[in-house]
N, C-alpha and C positions, 0 to 999 in steps of 0.2 A: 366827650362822654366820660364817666366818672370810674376811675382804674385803666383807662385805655393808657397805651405803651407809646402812644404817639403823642405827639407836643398836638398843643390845641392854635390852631390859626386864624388868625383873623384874614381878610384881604389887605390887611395895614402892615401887616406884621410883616419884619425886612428878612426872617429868615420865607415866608412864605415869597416873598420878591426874590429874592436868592433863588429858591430852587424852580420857579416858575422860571426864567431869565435863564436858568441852568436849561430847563424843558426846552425852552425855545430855541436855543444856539444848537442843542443837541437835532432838534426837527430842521433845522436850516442847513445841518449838516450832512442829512440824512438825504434834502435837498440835492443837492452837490449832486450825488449818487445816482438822479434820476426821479429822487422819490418825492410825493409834496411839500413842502413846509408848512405848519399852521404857525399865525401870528401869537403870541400871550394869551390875547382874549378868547381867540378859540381853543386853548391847550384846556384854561380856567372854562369854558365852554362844555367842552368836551368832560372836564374831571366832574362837572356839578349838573349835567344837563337830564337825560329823561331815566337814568339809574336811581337820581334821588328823589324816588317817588319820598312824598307826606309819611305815605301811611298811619294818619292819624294828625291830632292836631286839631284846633277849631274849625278853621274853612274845613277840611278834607271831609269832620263826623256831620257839618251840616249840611254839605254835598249830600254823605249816607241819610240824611231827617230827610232831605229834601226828596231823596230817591224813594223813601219810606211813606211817605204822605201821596207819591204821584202812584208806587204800589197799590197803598190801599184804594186808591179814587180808580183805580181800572181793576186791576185783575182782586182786589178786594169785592168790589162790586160785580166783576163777572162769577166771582166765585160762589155768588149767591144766586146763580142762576136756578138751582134745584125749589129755591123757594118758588122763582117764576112759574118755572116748568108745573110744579104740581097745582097750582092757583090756575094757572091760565086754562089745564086740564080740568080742572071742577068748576070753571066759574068763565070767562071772558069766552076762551076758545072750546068749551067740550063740547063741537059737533067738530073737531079735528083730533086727527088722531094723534096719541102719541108722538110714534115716529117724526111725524111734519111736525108739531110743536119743536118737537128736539134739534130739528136744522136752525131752528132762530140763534138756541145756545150755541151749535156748532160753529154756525157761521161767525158768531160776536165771539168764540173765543178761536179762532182762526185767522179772523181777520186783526185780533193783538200781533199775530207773526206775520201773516203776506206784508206789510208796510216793513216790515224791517228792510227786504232789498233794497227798500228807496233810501229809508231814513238813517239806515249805516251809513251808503254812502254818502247820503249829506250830511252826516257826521263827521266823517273823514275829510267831508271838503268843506267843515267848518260853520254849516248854519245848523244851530240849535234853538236859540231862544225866537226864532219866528214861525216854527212849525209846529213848537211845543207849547205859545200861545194861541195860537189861530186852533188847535188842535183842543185846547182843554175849553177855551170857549163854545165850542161843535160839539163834544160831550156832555155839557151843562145842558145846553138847551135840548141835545137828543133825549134825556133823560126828563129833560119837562115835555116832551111829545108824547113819549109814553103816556102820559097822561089824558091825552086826546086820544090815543088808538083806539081802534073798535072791530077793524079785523083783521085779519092773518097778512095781510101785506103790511099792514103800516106797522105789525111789530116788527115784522123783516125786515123793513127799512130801516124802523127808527130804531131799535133793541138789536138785532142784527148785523148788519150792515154798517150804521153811522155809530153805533156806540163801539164795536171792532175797531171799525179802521181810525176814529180818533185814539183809541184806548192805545194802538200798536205807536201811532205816532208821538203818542207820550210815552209809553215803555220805549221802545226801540234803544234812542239814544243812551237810557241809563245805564246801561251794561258799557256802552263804550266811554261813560262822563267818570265812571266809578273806574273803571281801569287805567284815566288818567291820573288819579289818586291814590290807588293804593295797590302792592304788588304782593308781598310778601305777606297781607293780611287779608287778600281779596277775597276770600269764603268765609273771612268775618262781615267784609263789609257788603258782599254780593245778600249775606243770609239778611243780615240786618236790613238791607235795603227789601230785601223781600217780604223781610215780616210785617210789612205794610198790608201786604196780601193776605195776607193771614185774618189780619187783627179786621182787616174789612171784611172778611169773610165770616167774620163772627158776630161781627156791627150791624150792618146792612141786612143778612136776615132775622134779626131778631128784631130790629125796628120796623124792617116789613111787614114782620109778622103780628106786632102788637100795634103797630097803625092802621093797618088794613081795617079791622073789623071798627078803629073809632072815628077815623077823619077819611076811611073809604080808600080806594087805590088812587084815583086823580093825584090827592094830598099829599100823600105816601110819596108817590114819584115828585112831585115837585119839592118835598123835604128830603131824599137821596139828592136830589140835585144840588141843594144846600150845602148840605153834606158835601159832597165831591167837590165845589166850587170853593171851600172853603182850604180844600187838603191841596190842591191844585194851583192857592195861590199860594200858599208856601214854597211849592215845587218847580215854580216859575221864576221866584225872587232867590233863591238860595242855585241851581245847578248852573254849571258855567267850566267851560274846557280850562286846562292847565296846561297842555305842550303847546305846541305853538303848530301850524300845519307844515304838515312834509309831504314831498311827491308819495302817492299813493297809486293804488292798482289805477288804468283807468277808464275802464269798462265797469258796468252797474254790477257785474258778474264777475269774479276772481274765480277762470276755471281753475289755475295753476291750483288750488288749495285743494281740490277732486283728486291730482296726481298724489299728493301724499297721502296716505294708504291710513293712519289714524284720525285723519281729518273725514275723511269720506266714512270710514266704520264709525266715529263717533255719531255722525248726522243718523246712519240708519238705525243706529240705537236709537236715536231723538224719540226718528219717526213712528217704531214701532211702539216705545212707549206710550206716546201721546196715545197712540192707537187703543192701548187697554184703558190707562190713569183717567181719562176725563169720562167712561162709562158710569163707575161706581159714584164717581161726584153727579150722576148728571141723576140716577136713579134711585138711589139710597131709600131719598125719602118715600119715593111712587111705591118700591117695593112693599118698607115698613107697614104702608097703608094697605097695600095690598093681601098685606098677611092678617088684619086687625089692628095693626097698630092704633091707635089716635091719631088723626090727621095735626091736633094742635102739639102734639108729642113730636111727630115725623119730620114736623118741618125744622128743627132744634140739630135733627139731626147733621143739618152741611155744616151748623156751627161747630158743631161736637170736631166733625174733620178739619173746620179750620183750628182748631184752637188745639187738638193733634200738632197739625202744620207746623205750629209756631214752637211748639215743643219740639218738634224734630228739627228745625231749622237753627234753634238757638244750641243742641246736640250735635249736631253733623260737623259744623263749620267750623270749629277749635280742631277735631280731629283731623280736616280732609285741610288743613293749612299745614296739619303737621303730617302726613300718612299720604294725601294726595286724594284728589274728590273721588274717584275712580274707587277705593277702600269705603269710601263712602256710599256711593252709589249703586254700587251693586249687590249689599243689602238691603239697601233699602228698596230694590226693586224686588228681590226674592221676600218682604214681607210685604210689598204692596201687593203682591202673586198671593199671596195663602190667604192674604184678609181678601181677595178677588174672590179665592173659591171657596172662602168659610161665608160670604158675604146672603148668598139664596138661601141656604141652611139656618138662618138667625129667625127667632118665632120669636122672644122676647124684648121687654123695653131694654134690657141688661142685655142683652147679646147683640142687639145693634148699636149702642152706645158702645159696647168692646171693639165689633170693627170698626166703625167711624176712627175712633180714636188710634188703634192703630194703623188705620189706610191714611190719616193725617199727620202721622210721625214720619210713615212713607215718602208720603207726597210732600210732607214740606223739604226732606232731603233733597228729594229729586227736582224741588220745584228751585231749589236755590243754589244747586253746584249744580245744577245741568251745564253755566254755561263757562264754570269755569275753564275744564278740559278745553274750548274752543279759545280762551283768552291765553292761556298757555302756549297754544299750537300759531297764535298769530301775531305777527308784529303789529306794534301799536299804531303808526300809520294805517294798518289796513284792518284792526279789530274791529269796527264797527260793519268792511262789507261784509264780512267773515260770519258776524254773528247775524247778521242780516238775510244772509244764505241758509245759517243751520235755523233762523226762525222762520222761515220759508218755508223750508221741509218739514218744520214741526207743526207749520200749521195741517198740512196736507192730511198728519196723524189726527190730527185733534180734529179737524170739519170731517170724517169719515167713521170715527169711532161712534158716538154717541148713535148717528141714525143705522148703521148695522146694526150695532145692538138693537135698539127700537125695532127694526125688523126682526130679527130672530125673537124675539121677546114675541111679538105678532105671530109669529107662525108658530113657536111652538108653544104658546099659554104659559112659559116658568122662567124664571131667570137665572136656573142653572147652566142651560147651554150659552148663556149669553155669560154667565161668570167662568165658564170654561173660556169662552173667546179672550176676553178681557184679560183673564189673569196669564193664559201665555203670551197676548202681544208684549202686557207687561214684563213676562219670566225672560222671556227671549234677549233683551236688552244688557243679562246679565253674561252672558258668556260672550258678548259683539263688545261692552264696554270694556272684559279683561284681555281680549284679544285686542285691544284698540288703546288698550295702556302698556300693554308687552311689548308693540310696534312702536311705541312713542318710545319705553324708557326699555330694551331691555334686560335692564338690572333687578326688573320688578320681583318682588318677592314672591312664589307660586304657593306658599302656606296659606293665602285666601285666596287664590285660586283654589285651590283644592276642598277647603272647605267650603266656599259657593257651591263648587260642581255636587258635594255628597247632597247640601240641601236640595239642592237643584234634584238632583235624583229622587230625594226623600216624599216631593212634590208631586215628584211624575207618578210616585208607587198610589200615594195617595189619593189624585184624582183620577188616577186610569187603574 
């Protein structure tokens, strides 16, 4: 490196042989004593092994395209569920109600987390590229059934169900393929890989929504599947592990990670969040309509939140690499909470295009350092059961939220009590994630703590 104080080595070079040869007689010594000795190759093992991550580099940022393309082909696509929801309600499914519409969403974005428990740990035990193929082929075609569907079962199955649990089995691994790569940049490269999610969130219904009325829904769905089939075989050919396998947890389940006190508070932050965040994605557009909006207006609006997303994702991740995600996260869950309870109150095309936009600076924070704090708290051996368990729990948030809301929405005719629920599952998250980074580090700085808590406060005067 250029100014460094240290001579630069090659493995040829006789002063690097000297002190390596020095290393070794000194370990053979140490031997004697009782203690191990390692040979040359494991000292040079050991100086160059899983500390020198890439972080960067060709292979390492096509890992990131790769992670970014398999994003947008799932949770790009799931993120356009609001387009479904309102369509399927005026047109396929309107003798169901709401609520039941909303389990299809719930389930397909719940079931991107229940496969984590499996596919971390066959991440950890080293198979990727055969569940990540079998899994994006099963998505393609799920996504040409839609196209046949005709009633409320076959979208559950095919939209629900089979587009979920392929979508989790291609997410899953990328959080633990990306922490093989990069350490010191990982909320560069976590955001970047997410902003796949984003840019399909913004893609996906807008092409729905202008295909629909000229080649019909059938076509629609069989050109998403194009789409997605396309993004997925980049994401096939490019992701691929870098450590080499090491003994790991070996149970499907790592209780031991419950006993540490910020692992377990980080999880019920997850949960709760999930619990508010995916309501406003799920309703946005139903409300707008609701109020007068334009239906060909309302539906614009999940783009407006992804394309937020991607501005706050490319915002958060410089900061929370150098400050720590947890500085991150926990504003952006105290404005995901105010745009929750300004979100019933909006009557114009300018006042729901403001929350959109900011409940998508929110969410793309939250949606892309969520899982750093878990990569941080796990050794790399066992980060994929780790994050496989906290996407477990977050499905639980996420398949529960949307149809509560839907109910409360049913019983009382407004979608103030239902943005009251929403915005403090979400507000809650913020005082669980500063309690759960104090326990982890604590040296943590209490100047945002404190400033959280007054918002925090300023929230509670406002809506009660």
């Amino acid at each position: 490196m250029a100014g460094s104080p240290y001579p630069q080595l090659s493995p040829d070079s006789k002063l690097f042989e000297s002190d390596m040869t020095l290393a070794a007689s000194q370990a053979c010594g140490k031997a004697s004593d009782g203690e191990k000795a390692y040979s040359m190759s494991d000292a040079v093992s050991a100086s160059s092994g899983e500390e020198d991550y890439p972080d960067g580099g060709l292979r390492a940022w096509m890992i990131v395209f790769g992670c970014t393309c398999g994003a947008f082909a799932t949770f790009g696509y799931l993120n356009a569920w609001g387009v479904f929801q309102a369509y399927y309600e005026e047109n396929t499914l309107q003798h169901v109600s709401p609520s039941t519409i909303a389990w299809i969403g719930s389930i397909q974005n719940a079931f991107v987390f229940f496969p984590g428990l499996i596919t971390g740990r066959m991440f950890d035990k080293g198979y990727l590229k055969l569940p990540l193929a079998i899994a994006s082929v099963v998505l393609v075609m799920s996504t040409f059934l839609i196209a046949q569907c005709s009633k409320y079962w076959h979208f559950l199955l095919c939209q629900g169900f089979a587009t979920g649990i392929c979508s989790g089995i291609i997410f899953g691994p990328m959080i633990g393929v990306l922490a093989h790569w990069f350490k010191k940049r990982k909320s560069v490269a976590f955001s970047l890989a997410s902003l796949g999610s984003a840019i399909g969130g913004i893609t996906f219904p807008i092409v729905s929504r202008n295909l629909i009325p000229r080649v019909g829904f059938a076509w629609t769905m069989r050109i998403l599947g194009f789409i997605q089939l396309a993004a997925l075989i980049i994401t096939n050919l490019t992701l691929s592990r870098r450590l080499p396998l090491k003994p790991s947890t070996p149970s499907l389940v790592d209780f031991r990670a419950f006993k540490e006190p910020a692992y377990t508070i980080f999880c019920a932050a997850g949960f709760l969040g999930f619990l508010g965040l995916t309501t406003l994605l799920t309703y946005i557009d139903i409300s707008a309509v609701s109020v007068g909006i334009p239906s060909n207006f309302a539906f614009y609006l999940v783009s407006v939140v992804n394309g937020g997303s991607a501005v706050g994702r490319l915002i958060g991740a410089p900061i929370a690499d150098r400050l720590g995600a947890v500085s991150v996260l926990a504003p952006a869950s105290c404005l995901a909470a105010a745009t929750t309870f300004a979100w019933p109150f909006a009557r114009s095309k300018a006042e729901f295009v403001v929350v959109a936009l900011f409940f998508g600076i929110a969410w793309g924070n939250f949606s892309a350092l969520m899982f750093t704090p878990i990569v941080e708290l796990s050794k790399v051996e066992d980060v994929g059961t780790r994050i496989g368990m906290f996407t477990t729990i977050l499905a639980c948030g996420s398949v529960l939220g949307p149809p509560i809301s839907g109910a409360i929405n049913e019983r009382t005719g407004t979608y103030v009590p239902v943005a009251v629920f929403a915005g403090w599952a979400t507000l809650f998250p913020v005082d669980i994630e500063n309690v759960a980074s104090a326990v982890h580090d604590p040296t943590i700085h209490h100047n945002t703590v404190t400033l959280l808590d007054l918002l925090e406060s300023v929230i509670w005067q406002i809506t009660w």
